[in-house]
C-alpha positions in Angstrom: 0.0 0.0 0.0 1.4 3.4 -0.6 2.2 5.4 2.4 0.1 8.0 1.7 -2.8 5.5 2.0 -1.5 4.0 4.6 -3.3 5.0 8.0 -0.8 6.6 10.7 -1.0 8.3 14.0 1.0 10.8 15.5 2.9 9.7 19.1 4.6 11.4 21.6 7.4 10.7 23.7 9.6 12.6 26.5 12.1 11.6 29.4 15.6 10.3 29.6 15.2 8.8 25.8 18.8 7.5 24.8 20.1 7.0 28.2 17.3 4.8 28.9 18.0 3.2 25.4 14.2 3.7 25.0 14.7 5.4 21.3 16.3 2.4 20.0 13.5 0.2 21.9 10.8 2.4 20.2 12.1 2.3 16.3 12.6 -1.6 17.0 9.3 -2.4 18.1 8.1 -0.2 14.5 10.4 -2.3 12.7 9.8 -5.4 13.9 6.0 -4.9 13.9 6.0 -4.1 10.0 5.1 -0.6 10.9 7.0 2.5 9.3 7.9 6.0 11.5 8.8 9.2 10.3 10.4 11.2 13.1 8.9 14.9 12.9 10.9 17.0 16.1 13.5 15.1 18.6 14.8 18.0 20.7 17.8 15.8 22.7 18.4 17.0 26.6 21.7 18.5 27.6 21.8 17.9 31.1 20.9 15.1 33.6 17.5 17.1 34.5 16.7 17.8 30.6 14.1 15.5 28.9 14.2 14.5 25.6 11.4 14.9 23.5 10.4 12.6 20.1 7.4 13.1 18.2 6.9 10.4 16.0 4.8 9.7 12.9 4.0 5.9 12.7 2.0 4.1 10.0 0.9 0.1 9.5 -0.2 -1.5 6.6 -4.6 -1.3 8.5 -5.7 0.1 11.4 -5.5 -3.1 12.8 -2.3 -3.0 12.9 -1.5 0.0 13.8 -3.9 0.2 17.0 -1.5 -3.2 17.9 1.2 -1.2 17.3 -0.2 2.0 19.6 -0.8 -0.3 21.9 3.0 -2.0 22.0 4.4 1.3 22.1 2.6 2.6 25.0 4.8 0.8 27.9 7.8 2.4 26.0 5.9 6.0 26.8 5.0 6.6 23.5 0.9 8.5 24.0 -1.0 10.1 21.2 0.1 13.6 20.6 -3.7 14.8 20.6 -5.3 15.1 24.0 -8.5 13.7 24.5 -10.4 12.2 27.6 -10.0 8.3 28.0 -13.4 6.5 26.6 -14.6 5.0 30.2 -17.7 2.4 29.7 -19.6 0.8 32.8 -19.2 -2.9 33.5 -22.3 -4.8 33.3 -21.6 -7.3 35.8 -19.6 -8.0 38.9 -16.4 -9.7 38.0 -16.1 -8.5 34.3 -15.1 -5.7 32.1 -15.9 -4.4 28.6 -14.1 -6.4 25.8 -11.7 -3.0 25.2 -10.9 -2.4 28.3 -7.2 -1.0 28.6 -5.1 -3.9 30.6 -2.4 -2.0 32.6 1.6 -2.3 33.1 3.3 -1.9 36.1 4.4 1.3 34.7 3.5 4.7 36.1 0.1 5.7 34.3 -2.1 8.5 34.1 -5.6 9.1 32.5 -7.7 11.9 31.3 -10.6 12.2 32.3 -12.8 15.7 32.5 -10.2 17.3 31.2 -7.6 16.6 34.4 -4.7 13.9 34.1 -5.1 11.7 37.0 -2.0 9.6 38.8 -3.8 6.1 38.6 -3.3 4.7 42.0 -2.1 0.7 43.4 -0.1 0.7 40.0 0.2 -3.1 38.8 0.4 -5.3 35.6 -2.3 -7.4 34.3 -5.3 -5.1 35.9 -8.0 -2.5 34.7 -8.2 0.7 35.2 -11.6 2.2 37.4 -12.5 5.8 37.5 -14.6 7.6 39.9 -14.7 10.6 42.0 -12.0 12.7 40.6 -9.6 9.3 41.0 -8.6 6.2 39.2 -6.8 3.6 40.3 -5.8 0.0 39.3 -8.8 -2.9 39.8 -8.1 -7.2 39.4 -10.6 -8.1 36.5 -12.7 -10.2 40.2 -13.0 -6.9 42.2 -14.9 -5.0 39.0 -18.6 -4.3 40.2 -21.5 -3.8 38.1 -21.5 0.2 37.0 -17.9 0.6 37.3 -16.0 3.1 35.0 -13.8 1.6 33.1 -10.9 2.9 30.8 -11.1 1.3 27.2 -9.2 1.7 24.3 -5.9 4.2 24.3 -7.4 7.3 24.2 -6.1 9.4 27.3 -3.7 7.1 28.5 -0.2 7.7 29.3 2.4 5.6 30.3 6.0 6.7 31.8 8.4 4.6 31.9 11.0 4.3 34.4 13.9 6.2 33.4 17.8 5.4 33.9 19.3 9.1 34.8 22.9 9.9 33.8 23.7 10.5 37.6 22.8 7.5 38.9 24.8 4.7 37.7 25.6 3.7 41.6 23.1 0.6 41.0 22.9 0.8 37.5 25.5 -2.0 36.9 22.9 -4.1 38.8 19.9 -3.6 36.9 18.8 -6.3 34.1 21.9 -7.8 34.9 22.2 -11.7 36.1 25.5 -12.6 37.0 27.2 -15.1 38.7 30.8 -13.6 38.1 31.0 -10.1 39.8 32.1 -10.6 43.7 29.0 -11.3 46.0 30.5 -8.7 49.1 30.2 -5.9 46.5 27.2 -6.4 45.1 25.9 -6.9 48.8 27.3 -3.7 50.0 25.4 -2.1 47.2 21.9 -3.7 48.0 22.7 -3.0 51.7 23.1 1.0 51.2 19.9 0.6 49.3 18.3 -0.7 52.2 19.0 1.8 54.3 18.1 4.1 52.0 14.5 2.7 51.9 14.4 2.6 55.9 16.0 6.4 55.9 13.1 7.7 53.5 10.6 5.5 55.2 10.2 2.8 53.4 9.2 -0.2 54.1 10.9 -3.4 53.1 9.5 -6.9 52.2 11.3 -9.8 51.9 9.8 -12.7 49.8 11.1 -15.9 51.3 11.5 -19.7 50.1 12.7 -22.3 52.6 15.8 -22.6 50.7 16.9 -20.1 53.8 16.3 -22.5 56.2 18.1 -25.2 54.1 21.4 -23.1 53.7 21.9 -22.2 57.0 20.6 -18.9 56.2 17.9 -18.2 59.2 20.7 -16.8 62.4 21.7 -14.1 59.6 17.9 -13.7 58.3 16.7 -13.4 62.5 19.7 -10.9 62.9 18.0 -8.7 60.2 14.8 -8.9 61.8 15.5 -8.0 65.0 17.2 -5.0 64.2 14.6 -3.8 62.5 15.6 -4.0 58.5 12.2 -6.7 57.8 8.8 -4.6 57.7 7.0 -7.8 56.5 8.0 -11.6 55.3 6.0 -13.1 52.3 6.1 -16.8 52.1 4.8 -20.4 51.7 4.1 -22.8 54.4 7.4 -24.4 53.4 9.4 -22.0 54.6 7.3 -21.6 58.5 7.5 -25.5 58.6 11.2 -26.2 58.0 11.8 -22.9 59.9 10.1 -24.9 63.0 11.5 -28.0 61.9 15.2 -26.7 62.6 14.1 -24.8 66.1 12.6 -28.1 67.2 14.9 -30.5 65.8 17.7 -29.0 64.5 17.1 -30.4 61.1 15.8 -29.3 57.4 14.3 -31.5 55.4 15.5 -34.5 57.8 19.5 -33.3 57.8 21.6 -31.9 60.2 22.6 -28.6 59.6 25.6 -28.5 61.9 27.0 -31.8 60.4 25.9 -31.3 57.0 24.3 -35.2 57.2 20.6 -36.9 57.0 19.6 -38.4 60.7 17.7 -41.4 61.4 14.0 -40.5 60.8 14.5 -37.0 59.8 12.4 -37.5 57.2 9.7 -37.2 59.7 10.9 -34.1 61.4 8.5 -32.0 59.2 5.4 -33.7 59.9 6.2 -33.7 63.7 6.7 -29.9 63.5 3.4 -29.2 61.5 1.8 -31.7 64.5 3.5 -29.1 67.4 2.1 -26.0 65.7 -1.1 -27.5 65.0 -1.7 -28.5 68.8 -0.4 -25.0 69.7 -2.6 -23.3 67.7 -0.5 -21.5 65.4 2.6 -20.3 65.4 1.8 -17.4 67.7 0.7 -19.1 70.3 3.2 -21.7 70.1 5.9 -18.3 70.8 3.9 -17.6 73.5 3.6 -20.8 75.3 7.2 -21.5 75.1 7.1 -24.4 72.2 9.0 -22.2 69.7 11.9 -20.4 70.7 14.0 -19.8 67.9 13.8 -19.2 64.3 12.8 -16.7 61.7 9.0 -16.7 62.8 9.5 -17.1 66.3 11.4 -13.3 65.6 8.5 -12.2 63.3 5.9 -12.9 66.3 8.3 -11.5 69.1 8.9 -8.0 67.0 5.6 -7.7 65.5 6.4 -8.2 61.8 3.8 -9.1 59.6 3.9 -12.1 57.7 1.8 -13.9 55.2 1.7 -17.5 54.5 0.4 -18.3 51.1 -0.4 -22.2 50.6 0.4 -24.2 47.3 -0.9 -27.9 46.3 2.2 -28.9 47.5 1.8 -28.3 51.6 2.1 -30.9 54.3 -0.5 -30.1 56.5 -0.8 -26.9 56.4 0.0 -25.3 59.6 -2.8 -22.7 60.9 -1.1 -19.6 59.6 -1.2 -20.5 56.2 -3.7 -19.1 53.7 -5.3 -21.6 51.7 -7.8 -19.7 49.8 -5.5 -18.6 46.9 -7.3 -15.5 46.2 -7.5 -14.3 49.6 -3.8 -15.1 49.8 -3.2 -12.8 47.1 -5.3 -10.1 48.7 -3.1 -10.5 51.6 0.2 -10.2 49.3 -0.9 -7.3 47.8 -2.0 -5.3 50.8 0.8 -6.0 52.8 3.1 -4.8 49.7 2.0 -0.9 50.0 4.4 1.5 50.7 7.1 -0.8 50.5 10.6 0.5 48.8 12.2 -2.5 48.1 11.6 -6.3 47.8 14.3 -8.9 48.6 13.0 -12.4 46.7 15.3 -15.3 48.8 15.2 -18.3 46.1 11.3 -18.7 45.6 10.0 -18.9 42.0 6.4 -19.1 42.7 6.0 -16.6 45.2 8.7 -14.4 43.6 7.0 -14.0 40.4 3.7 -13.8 42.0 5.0 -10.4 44.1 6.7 -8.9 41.0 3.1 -9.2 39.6 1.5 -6.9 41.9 4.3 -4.3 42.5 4.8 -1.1 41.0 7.8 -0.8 38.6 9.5 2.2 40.3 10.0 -0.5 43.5 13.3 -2.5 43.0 13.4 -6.2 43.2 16.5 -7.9 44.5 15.8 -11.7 43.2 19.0 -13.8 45.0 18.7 -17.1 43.5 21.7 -19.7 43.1 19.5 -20.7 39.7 20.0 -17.9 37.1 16.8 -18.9 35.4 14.8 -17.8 38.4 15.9 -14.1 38.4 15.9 -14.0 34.5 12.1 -15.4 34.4 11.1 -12.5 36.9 12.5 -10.3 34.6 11.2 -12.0 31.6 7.0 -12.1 33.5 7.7 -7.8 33.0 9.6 -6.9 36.1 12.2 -4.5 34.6 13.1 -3.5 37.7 14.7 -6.6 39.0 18.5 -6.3 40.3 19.7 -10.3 40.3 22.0 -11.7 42.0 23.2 -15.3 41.3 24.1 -17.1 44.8 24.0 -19.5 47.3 21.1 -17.8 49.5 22.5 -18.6 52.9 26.0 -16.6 51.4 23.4 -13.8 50.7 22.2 -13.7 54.0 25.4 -13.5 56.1 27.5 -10.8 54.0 23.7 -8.8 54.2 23.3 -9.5 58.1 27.1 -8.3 58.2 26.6 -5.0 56.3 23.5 -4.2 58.2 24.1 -5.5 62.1 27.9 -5.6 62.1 28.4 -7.8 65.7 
């Protein structure tokens, strides 16, 4: 088709553009898409606080295709260089949206509406967008109720991404980047500092944890942390409360010594016995309080008052009390006790690590510490740019942090 006859749309971008390597990222996805651009003004920044600023000209062989290619630019911040109010229809029934409704990014968003941009609030991937009383914010596709407001289309949406500024590289060598050959005490320095940062502006910070912590040897450095105050709130499985128990009780993980590195007689059981003292304590608060459980990462959660939520999986022996086995609820739970965190440390759990970069925003940095590089790249991969990996035994990960943090 000629390109005259060819229908186009004009798009707008601004921010850190080439730093961010988001120009190249935007004539790519053009390219690759079987688009064709035309750049009409690109004014460059010249200094760290200077945007740049594209406006782009981009055509596809139907509107079709060009609406799918609108819509692939948009996490890349590309909008429409016309303002115009977002198209909001009602839902007509609980639990369901309108076949266009937009489904968000974890990208900072904004909506017209009445003429006013709005900051769309509880920022997440993979949810709609609800307007009402001068606000919008992000809604799961289950909590949509009958007469709802609901954006649709692309019309008066903006998306920003996050941008990587020329002055602050401190971290930068982390991000995107899943290495197993770059020395584990500096890269644990550099997640420490961000820690306290996060505490100093305050922050809150969330730590996502498998029972690979308890398996490693990692729990006196994990307890350490707690205590002193650098845990706000532990996200877990039943796995990791259980073998935590198991080793206070027993002294074992998954039936083997930890002190002599070895499987005991009957450890196998050691599990099952711990899930049986809980569950005739009554949960594992009340097994801290009636002296049962002394030790451990829980028994420190309970004694300092940190939250935790226990998310249960087909998999569970048992479960223990404490663990939520309604999925949805469990992800309720997750997601509430996620706001106003500043950063998220993911302690080698696939499931639950993936699950938590779902429903976070991306300006909140994910440390994934994983001795399995294919963990932290598939976190990235599920659309959580802002994951800083680190490829190491867990326990390792633990001690150099405890050190950094609460130095004995």
């Amino acid at each position: 088709m000629p390109a005259s006859r060819r229908p186009s749309a004009l798009v707008e971008a601004e921010g850190h553009l080439i730093d961010s390597q988001l120009l190249t990222a935007i004539f790519d996805t053009v390219i690759n898409r079987g688009g064709a651009f035309e750049v009409q003004a690109f004014d460059i920044g010249r200094t760290n606080d200077d945007f740049s600023r594209l406006t782009l000209e981009v055509s596809a062989a139907d509107q079709s295709a060009l609406t799918a290619l609108l819509e692939a630019l948009m996490p890349l911040g590309c909008h429409a260089a016309a303002e115009q109010d977002a198209l909001l229809r009602p839902a007509d029934r609980d639990g369901c949206a309108p076949e266009d409704f937009y489904s968000t990014t974890n990208q900072r968003t904004h909506v017209r509406a009445d003429g006013r941009w709005l900051a769309v609030e509880r920022q997440r991937m993979d949810a709609a967008i609800v307007v009402g009383e001068g606000r919008a914010s992000c809604r799961k596709l289950r909590d949509l109720r009958t007469g709802d407001r609901v954006v649709c289309g692309l019309d008066g949406v903006r998306v920003t991404p996050e941008f990587r500024d020329r002055d602050r590289a401190d971290f930068a060598f982390m991000s995107n980047d899943v290495s197993s050959e770059r020395r584990v005490e500096v890269s644990v320095a550099r997640i420490a500092a961000m820690v306290r940062e996060t505490k100093k502006s305050g922050g809150r910070v969330a730590v996502v944890a498998g029972p690979v912590v308890v398996h490693t040897g990692g729990v006196a450095y994990f307890s350490r942390l707690v205590r002193a105050g650098f845990v706000d709130v532990v996200l877990a499985g039943n796995a990791l409360a259980v073998h935590d128990v198991e080793l206070a009780l027993f002294g074992t993980s998954l039936g083997v010594d930890l002190e002599a590195g070895a499987p005991v007689s009957g450890g196998h059981r050691h599990h099952m016995r711990a899930i049986n003292a809980i569950n005739r304590a009554g949960g594992l608060a009340a097994a801290v309080d009636a002296g049962v459980l002394t030790s451990g990462v829980m028994y420190e959660c309970v004694r300092a008052g940190v939250p935790f939520v226990l998310a249960g999986s087909v998999r569970d022996d048992g479960p223990i009390p404490d663990t939520v086995t309604d999925i949805v609820i469990a992800q309720e739970r997750y997601a509430e006790a996620l706001q106003g965190v500043g950063i998220v440390i993911v302690l080698s759990t696939m499931l639950h690590g993936i699950g938590v970069g779902n429903m976070l925003p991306a300006w909140v940095p994910v440390v994934c510490v994983d001795i399995n590089p294919a963990v932290v790249t598939k976190l990235a991969d599920r659309g959580s740019s802002q994951t800083i990996g680190l490829v190491t035994d867990v326990g390792l990960f633990l001690h150099h942090l405890a050190a950094q943090l609460t130095p004995l």
